[in-house]
C-alpha positions in Angstrom: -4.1 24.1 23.4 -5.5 23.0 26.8 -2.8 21.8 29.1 -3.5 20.0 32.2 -2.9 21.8 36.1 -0.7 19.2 36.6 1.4 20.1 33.1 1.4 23.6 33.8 2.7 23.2 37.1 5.6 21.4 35.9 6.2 24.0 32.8 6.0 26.8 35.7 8.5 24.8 37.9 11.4 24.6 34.8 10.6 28.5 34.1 11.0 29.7 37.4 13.4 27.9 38.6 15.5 29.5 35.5 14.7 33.0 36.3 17.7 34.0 37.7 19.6 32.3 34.5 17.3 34.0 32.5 17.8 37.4 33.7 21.4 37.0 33.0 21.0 36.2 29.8 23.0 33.6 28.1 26.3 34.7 27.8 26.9 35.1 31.6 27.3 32.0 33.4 24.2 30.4 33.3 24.2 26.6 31.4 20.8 25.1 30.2 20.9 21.6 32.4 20.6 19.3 29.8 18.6 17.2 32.3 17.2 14.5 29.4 21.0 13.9 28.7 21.6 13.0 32.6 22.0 9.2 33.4 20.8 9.9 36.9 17.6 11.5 35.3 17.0 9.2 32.4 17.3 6.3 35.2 14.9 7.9 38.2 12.6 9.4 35.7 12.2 5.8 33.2 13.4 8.3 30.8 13.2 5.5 27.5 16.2 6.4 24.4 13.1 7.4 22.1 12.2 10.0 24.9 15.6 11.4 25.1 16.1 11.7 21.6 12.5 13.6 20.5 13.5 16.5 23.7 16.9 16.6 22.1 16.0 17.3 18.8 13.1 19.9 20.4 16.0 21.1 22.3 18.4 21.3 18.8 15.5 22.7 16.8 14.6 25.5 19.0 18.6 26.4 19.9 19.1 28.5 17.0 15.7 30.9 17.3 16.9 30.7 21.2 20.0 31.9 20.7 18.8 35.1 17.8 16.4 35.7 20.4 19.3 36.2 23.1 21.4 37.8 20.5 18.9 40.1 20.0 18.2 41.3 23.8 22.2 41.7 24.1 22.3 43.8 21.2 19.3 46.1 22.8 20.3 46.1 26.4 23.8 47.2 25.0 22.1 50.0 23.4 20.1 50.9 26.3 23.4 50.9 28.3 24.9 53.5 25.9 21.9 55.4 26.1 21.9 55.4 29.8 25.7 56.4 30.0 25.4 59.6 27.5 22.3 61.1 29.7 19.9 60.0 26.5 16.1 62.0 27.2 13.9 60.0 28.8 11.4 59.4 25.7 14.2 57.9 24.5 15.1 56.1 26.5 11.6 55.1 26.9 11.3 53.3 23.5 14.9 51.3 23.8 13.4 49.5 27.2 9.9 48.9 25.7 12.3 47.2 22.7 14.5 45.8 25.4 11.5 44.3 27.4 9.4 43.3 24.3 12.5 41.6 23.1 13.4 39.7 26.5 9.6 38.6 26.3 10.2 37.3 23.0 13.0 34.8 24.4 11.4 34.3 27.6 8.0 32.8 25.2 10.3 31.2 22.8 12.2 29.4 26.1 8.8 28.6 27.7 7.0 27.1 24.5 10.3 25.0 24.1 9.7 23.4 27.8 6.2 23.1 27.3 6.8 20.6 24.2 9.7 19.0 26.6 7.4 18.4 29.0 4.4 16.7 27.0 7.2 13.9 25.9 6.5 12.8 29.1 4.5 10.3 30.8 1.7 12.0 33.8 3.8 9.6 36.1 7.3 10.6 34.8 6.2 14.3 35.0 5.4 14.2 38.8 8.6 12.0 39.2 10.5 15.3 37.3 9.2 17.9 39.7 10.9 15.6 42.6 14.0 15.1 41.1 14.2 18.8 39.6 13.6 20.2 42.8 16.5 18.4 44.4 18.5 19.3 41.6 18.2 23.2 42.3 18.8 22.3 45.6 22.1 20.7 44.9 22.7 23.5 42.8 22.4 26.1 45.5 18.7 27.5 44.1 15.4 27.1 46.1 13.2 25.3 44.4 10.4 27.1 42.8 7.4 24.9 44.4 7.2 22.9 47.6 6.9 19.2 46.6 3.4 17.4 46.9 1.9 17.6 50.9 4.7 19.4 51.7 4.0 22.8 54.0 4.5 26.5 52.4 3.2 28.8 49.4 5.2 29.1 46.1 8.4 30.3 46.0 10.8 32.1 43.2 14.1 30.5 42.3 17.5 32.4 43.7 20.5 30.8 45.4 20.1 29.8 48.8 21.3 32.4 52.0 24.7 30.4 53.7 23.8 28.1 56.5 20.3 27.3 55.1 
């Protein structure tokens, strides 16, 4: 599967700008934005019914696996917790955060390979309109967006909530 720089830019910019989501897990505040649901999106991006409806039903198909996946790093890090709290050895607790980490890897793939097939729904113009409107988004959410928009100055930058008064 060869995706273009432009595609992978935009896959990048949804997956970062969830990390900090991610890393919570699901169960701990953090919502998937439903952004192909939003009239404000649907209407800046062109987004047509059929679109909506094939990145919902991506969206619904992959939900379940998603949420096993999630299910199954909870279970792990709660493990890893116990292990931590009764003084476990450390091979031992070796193998419950290479299960941990293998397992967050599993959700984080599932996640990405979910946007990925989001994305390509999308029109080229409709997924350099996206980046735009994502980014201000996350900014109206309080996150920095992941990448600068097009010509604008600076290098690449990770998703987390803004400092006050910036």
């Amino acid at each position: 599967m060869k995706l273009s720089l432009r595609l992978r830019a935009l896959v990048a910019v949804l997956i970062l700008s969830a990390a900090p989501a991610l890393a919570q897990g699901p169960n701990q505040g953090a919502r998937p934005f439903p952004w192909w649901k939003s009239d404000a999106f649907k209407k800046d991006l062109g987004l047509t019914t059929e679109q909506s409806a094939r990145i919902d039903r991506i969206w619904e198909t992959t939900r379940p696996e998603l949420r096993q996946a999630w299910d199954e790093l909870s279970n792990y890090e709660a493990k890893l917790s116990r292990l931590i709290q009764n003084d476990a050895d450390e091979a031992t607790l070796t193998r419950m955060i290479d299960r941990v980490e293998t397992s967050r890897a599993t959700a984080n793939k599932t996640r990405s390979l979910m946007l990925v097939q989001m994305v390509k729904v999308l029109t080229p113009d409709q997924r350099a309109r996206f980046g735009a409107l994502h980014d201000k988004w996350a900014r109206e959410q309080g996150l920095t967006p992941v990448l600068p928009l097009p010509g604008s100055p600076g290098p690449p930058r990770t998703a987390r909530p803004q400092e006050p008064g910036r």
